[in-house]
C-alpha positions in Angstrom: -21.9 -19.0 22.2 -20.4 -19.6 25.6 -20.9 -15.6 27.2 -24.2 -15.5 24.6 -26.8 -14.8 27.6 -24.1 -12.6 30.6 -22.1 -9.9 29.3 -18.3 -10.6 29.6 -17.9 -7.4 32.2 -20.1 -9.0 34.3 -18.4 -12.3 34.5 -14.9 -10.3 35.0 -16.5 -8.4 37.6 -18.1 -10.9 39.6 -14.3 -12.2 40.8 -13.0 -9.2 42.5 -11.3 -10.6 45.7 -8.9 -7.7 46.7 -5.6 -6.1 45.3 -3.6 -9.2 46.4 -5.8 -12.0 45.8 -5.9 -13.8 42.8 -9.2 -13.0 40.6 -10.2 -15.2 38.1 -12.5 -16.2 35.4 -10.4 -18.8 31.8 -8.4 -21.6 29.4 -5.1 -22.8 27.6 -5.6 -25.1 25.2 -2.4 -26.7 23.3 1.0 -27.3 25.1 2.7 -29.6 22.6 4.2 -29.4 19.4 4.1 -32.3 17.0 7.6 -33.8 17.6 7.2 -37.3 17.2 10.7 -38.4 18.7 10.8 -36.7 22.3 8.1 -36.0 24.7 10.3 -33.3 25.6 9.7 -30.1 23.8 9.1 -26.5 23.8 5.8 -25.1 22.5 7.6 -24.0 18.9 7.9 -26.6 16.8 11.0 -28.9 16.4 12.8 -26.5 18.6 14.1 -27.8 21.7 14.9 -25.9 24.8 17.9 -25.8 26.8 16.1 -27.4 29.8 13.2 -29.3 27.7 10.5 -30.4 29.9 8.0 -33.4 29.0 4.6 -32.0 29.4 3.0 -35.6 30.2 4.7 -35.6 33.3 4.3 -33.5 36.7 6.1 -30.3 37.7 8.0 -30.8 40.6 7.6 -27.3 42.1 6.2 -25.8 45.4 4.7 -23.1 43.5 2.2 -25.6 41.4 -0.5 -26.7 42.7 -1.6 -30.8 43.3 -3.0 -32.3 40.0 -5.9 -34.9 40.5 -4.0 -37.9 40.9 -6.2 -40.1 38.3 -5.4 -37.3 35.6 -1.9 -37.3 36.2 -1.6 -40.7 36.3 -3.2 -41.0 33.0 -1.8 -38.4 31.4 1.9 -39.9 32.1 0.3 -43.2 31.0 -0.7 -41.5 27.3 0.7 -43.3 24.1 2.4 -41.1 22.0 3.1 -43.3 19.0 1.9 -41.2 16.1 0.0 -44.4 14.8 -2.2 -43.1 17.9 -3.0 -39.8 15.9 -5.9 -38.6 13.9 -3.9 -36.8 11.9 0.1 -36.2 10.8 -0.8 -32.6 10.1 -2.2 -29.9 11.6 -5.8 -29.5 11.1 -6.7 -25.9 12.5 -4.3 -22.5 12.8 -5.2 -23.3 16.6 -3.8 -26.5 16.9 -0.8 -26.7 19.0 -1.1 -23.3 20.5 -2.9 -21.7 23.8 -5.5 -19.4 25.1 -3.8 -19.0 28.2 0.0 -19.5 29.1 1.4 -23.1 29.9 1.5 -23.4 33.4 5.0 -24.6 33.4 6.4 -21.5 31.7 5.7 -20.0 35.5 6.8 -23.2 37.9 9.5 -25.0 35.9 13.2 -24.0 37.0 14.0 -22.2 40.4 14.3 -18.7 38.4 12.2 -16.7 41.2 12.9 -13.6 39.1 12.0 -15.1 35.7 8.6 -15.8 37.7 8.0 -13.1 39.6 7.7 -11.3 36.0 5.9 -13.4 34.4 3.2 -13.3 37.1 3.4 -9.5 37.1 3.0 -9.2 33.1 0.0 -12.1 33.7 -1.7 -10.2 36.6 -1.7 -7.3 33.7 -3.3 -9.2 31.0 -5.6 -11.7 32.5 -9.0 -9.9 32.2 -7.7 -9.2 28.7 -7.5 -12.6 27.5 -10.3 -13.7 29.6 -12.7 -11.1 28.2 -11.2 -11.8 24.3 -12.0 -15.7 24.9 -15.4 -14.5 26.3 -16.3 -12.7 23.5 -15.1 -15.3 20.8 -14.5 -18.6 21.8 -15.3 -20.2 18.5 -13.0 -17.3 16.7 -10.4 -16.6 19.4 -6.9 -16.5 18.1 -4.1 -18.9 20.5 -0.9 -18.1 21.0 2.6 -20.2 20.6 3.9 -21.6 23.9 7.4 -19.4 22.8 4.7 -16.7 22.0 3.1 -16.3 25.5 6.9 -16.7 26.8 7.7 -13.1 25.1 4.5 -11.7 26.2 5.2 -12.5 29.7 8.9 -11.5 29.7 7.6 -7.9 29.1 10.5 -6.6 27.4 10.4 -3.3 26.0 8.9 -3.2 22.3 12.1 -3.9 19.6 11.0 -4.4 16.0 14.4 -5.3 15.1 14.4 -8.5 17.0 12.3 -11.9 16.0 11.1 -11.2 19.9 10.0 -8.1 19.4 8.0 -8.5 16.3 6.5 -11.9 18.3 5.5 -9.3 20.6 4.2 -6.2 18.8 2.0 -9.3 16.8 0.5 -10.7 20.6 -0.3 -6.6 21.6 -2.1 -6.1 18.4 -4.0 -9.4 18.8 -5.2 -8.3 22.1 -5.2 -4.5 21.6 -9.3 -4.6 20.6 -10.2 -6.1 24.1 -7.7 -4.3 26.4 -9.4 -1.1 24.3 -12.6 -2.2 25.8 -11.9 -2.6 29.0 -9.5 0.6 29.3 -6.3 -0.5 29.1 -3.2 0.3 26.9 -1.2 -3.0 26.7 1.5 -1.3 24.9 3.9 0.1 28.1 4.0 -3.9 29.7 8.0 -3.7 29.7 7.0 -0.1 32.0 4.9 -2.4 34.4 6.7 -3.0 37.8 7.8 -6.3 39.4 6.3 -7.3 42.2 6.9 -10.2 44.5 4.5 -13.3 45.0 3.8 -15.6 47.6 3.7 -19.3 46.9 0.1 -19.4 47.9 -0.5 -16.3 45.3 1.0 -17.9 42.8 -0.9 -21.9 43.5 -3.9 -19.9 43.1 -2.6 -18.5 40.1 -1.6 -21.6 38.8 -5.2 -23.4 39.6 -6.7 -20.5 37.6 -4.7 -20.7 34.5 -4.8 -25.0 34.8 -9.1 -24.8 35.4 -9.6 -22.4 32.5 -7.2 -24.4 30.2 -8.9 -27.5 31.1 -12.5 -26.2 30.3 -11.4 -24.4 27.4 -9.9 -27.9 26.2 -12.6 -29.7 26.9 -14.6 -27.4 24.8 -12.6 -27.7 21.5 -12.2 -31.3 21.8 -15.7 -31.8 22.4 -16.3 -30.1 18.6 -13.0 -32.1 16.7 -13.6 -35.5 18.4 -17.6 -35.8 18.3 -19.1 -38.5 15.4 -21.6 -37.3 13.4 -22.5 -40.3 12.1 -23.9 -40.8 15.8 -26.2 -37.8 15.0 -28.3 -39.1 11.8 -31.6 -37.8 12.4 -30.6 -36.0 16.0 -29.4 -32.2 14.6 -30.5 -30.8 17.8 -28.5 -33.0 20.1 -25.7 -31.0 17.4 -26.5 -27.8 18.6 -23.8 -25.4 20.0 -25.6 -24.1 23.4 -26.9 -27.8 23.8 -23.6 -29.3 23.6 -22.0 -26.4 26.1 -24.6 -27.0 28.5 -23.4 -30.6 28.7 -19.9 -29.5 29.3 -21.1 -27.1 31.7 -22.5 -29.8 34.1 -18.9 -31.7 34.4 -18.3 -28.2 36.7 -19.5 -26.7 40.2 -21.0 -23.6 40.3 -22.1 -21.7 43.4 -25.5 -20.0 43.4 -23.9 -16.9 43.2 -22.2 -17.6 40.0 -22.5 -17.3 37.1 -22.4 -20.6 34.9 -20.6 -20.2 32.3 -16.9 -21.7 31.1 -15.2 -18.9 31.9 -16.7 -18.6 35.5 -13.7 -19.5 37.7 -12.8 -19.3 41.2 -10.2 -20.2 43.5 -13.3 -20.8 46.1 -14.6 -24.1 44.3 -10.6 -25.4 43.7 -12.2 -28.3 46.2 -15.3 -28.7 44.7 -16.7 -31.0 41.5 -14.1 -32.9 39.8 -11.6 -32.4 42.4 -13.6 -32.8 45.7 -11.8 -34.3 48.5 -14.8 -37.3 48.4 -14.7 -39.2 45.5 -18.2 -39.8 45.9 -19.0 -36.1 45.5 -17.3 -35.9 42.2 -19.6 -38.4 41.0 -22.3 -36.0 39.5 -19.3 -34.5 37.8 -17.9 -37.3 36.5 -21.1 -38.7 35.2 -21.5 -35.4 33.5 -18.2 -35.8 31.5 -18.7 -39.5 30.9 -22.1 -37.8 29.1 -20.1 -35.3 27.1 -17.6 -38.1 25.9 -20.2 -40.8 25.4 -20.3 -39.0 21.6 -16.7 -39.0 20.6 -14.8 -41.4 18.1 -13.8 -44.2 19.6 -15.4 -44.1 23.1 -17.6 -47.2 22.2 -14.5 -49.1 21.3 -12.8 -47.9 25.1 -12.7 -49.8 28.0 -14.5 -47.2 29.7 -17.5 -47.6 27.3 -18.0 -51.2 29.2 -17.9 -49.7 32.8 -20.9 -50.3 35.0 -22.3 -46.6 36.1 -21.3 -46.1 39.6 -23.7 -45.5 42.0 -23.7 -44.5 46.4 -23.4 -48.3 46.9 -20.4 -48.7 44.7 -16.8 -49.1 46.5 -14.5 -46.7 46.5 -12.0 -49.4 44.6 -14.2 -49.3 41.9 -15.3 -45.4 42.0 -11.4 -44.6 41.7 -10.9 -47.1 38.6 -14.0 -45.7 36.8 -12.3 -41.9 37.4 -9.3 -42.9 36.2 -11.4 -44.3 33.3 -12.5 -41.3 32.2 -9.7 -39.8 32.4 -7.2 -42.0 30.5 -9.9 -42.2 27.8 -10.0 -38.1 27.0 -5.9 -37.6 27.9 -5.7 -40.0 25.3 -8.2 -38.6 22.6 -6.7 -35.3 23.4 -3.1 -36.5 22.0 -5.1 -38.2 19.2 -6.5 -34.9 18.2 -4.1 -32.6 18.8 -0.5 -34.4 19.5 0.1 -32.5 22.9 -0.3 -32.9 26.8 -3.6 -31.6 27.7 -4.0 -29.3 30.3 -5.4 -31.2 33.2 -7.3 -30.0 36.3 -6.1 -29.8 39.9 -7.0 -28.9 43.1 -5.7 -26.7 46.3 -4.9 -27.5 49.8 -6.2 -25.9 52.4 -4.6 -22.9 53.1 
């Protein structure tokens, strides 16, 4: 699987950067419930919030880093009609749930408390739920977006409350990998506040929104793929071929290791989001790749597009980016009825 050849301490490890810098390695996946009559939502199911956000659009917040403009644009562009859906129903215990937190559970509102904590309880559990993705991506429990909200709060343990049982359920789904990298998850509400800069918390933010992203990418890539494009191919089928595939949509330094959950804030301007949009074209041709298998690209617009190449004008390099990604912010909602998480970049600090 993804970690199959580097052991998940290494990969934690390699990211180190200092007490106060952020340190990261991995991936949400679903930030939308199926409500069919509101784009506004919370992550629990027909339960709406008293300041309900809609996940297709962006978060106005200093504390959250750019999107790409081509994903954000697509993604506020997605057709939620549930004619567009696979599916009415759920297909997986997964579906509509996350491996990391929602990044809007930290930036939306002006609550600098509220966020200060939940970057605190994060800054905690991060390896944790890093190293438990690492170890079983294709297994890995997700959590509700309400879910991760409790965890984060880091309240003190109450059985007697809904929240406290939500809670006592998340710290025994992690327990086995905190256990394995020495720590006790069980004293969070003990953990300390402490104060974050808004460049802290951007790079923060880019982590959670990069890992999502390639974690997405990765179960979409398994629910959306036609088999009846791989009569007689089994090996283009294969697992590890499939994930190196998706790993060439991403930059990796030399030093690196490449794998999914291989993330730092040093490439946030590198790949898909490099400042020239003729850089990202290795990237982007990587992802057209990945999605040239999936249900419905042959019937896309984007299936008719010309490959780009160093002669192409920029006109046209930005309409084939935006392309690509209108065509998988789209098949994401078809799949899983949510906004997907979408990548972003970082300005120069």
């Amino acid at each position: 699987m993804i970690l199959s050849k580097l052991g998940c301490r290494e990969i934690l490890g390699i990211h180190v950067q200092g007490t106060n810098r952020v340190s990261y390695s991995v991936q949400p996946i679903y930030a939308r419930s199926y409500v069919w009559t509101d784009r506004r939502h919370s992550g629990k199911s027909g339960q709406a919030t008293s300041t309900p956000r809609d996940k297709f659009e962006p978060i106005d917040s200093p504390y959250m880093p750019p999107a790409l403009q081509s994903w954000q644009t697509a993604l506020s562009a997605v057709n939620c009609n549930p004619q567009e859906l696979f599916s009415l129903t759920r297909l997986a215990e997964n579906d509509g749930k996350y491996a990391f937190p929602e990044p809007g559970l930290f930036c939306s509102g002006d609550n600098d408390r509220r966020r200060n904590r939940f970057l605190t309880i994060w800054s905690t559990i991060r390896n944790i739920c890093i190293y438990c993705l690492a170890s079983n991506a294709s297994r890995v429990r997700l959590v509700s977006n309400q879910d991760w909200r409790t965890l984060l709060s880091g309240h003190a343990p109450n059985q007697q409350t809904m929240a406290g049982a939500s809670r006592q359920f998340i710290t025994t789904l992690l327990s086995p990998e905190a256990a394995a990298l020495g720590v006790d998850i069980s004293h969070l509400h003990e953990v300390a506040d402490r104060e974050f800069t808004v460049r802290e918390t951007q790079e923060h933010m880019w982590g959670i929104s990069e890992l999502s992203f390639r974690f997405e990418l990765f179960i979409l890539d398994r629910r959306a793929l036609d088999r009846r494009l791989f009569e007689g191919r089994h090996r283009d089928l294969d697992s590890l071929v499939r994930e190196e595939l998706i790993l060439r949509c991403f930059y990796f330094r030399t030093d690196q290791p490449r794998h999914l959950v291989s993330v730092s804030v040093q490439n946030a301007r590198h790949g898909l989001a490099s400042p020239n949009v003729r850089d990202r074209l290795p990237y982007l041709k990587a992802l057209r790749l990945v999605m040239f298998e999936w249900e419905g690209y042959h019937r896309h617009h984007v299936a008719k597009l010309k490959v780009p190449t160093a002669e192409t004008r920029e006109d046209d390099l930005l309409h084939y980016k935006y392309a690509l990604a209108r065509f998988y912010t789209q098949t994401y909602y078809r799949y899983f009825a949510q906004a997907a998480i979408i990548p972003r970049t970082l300005l120069d600090a």
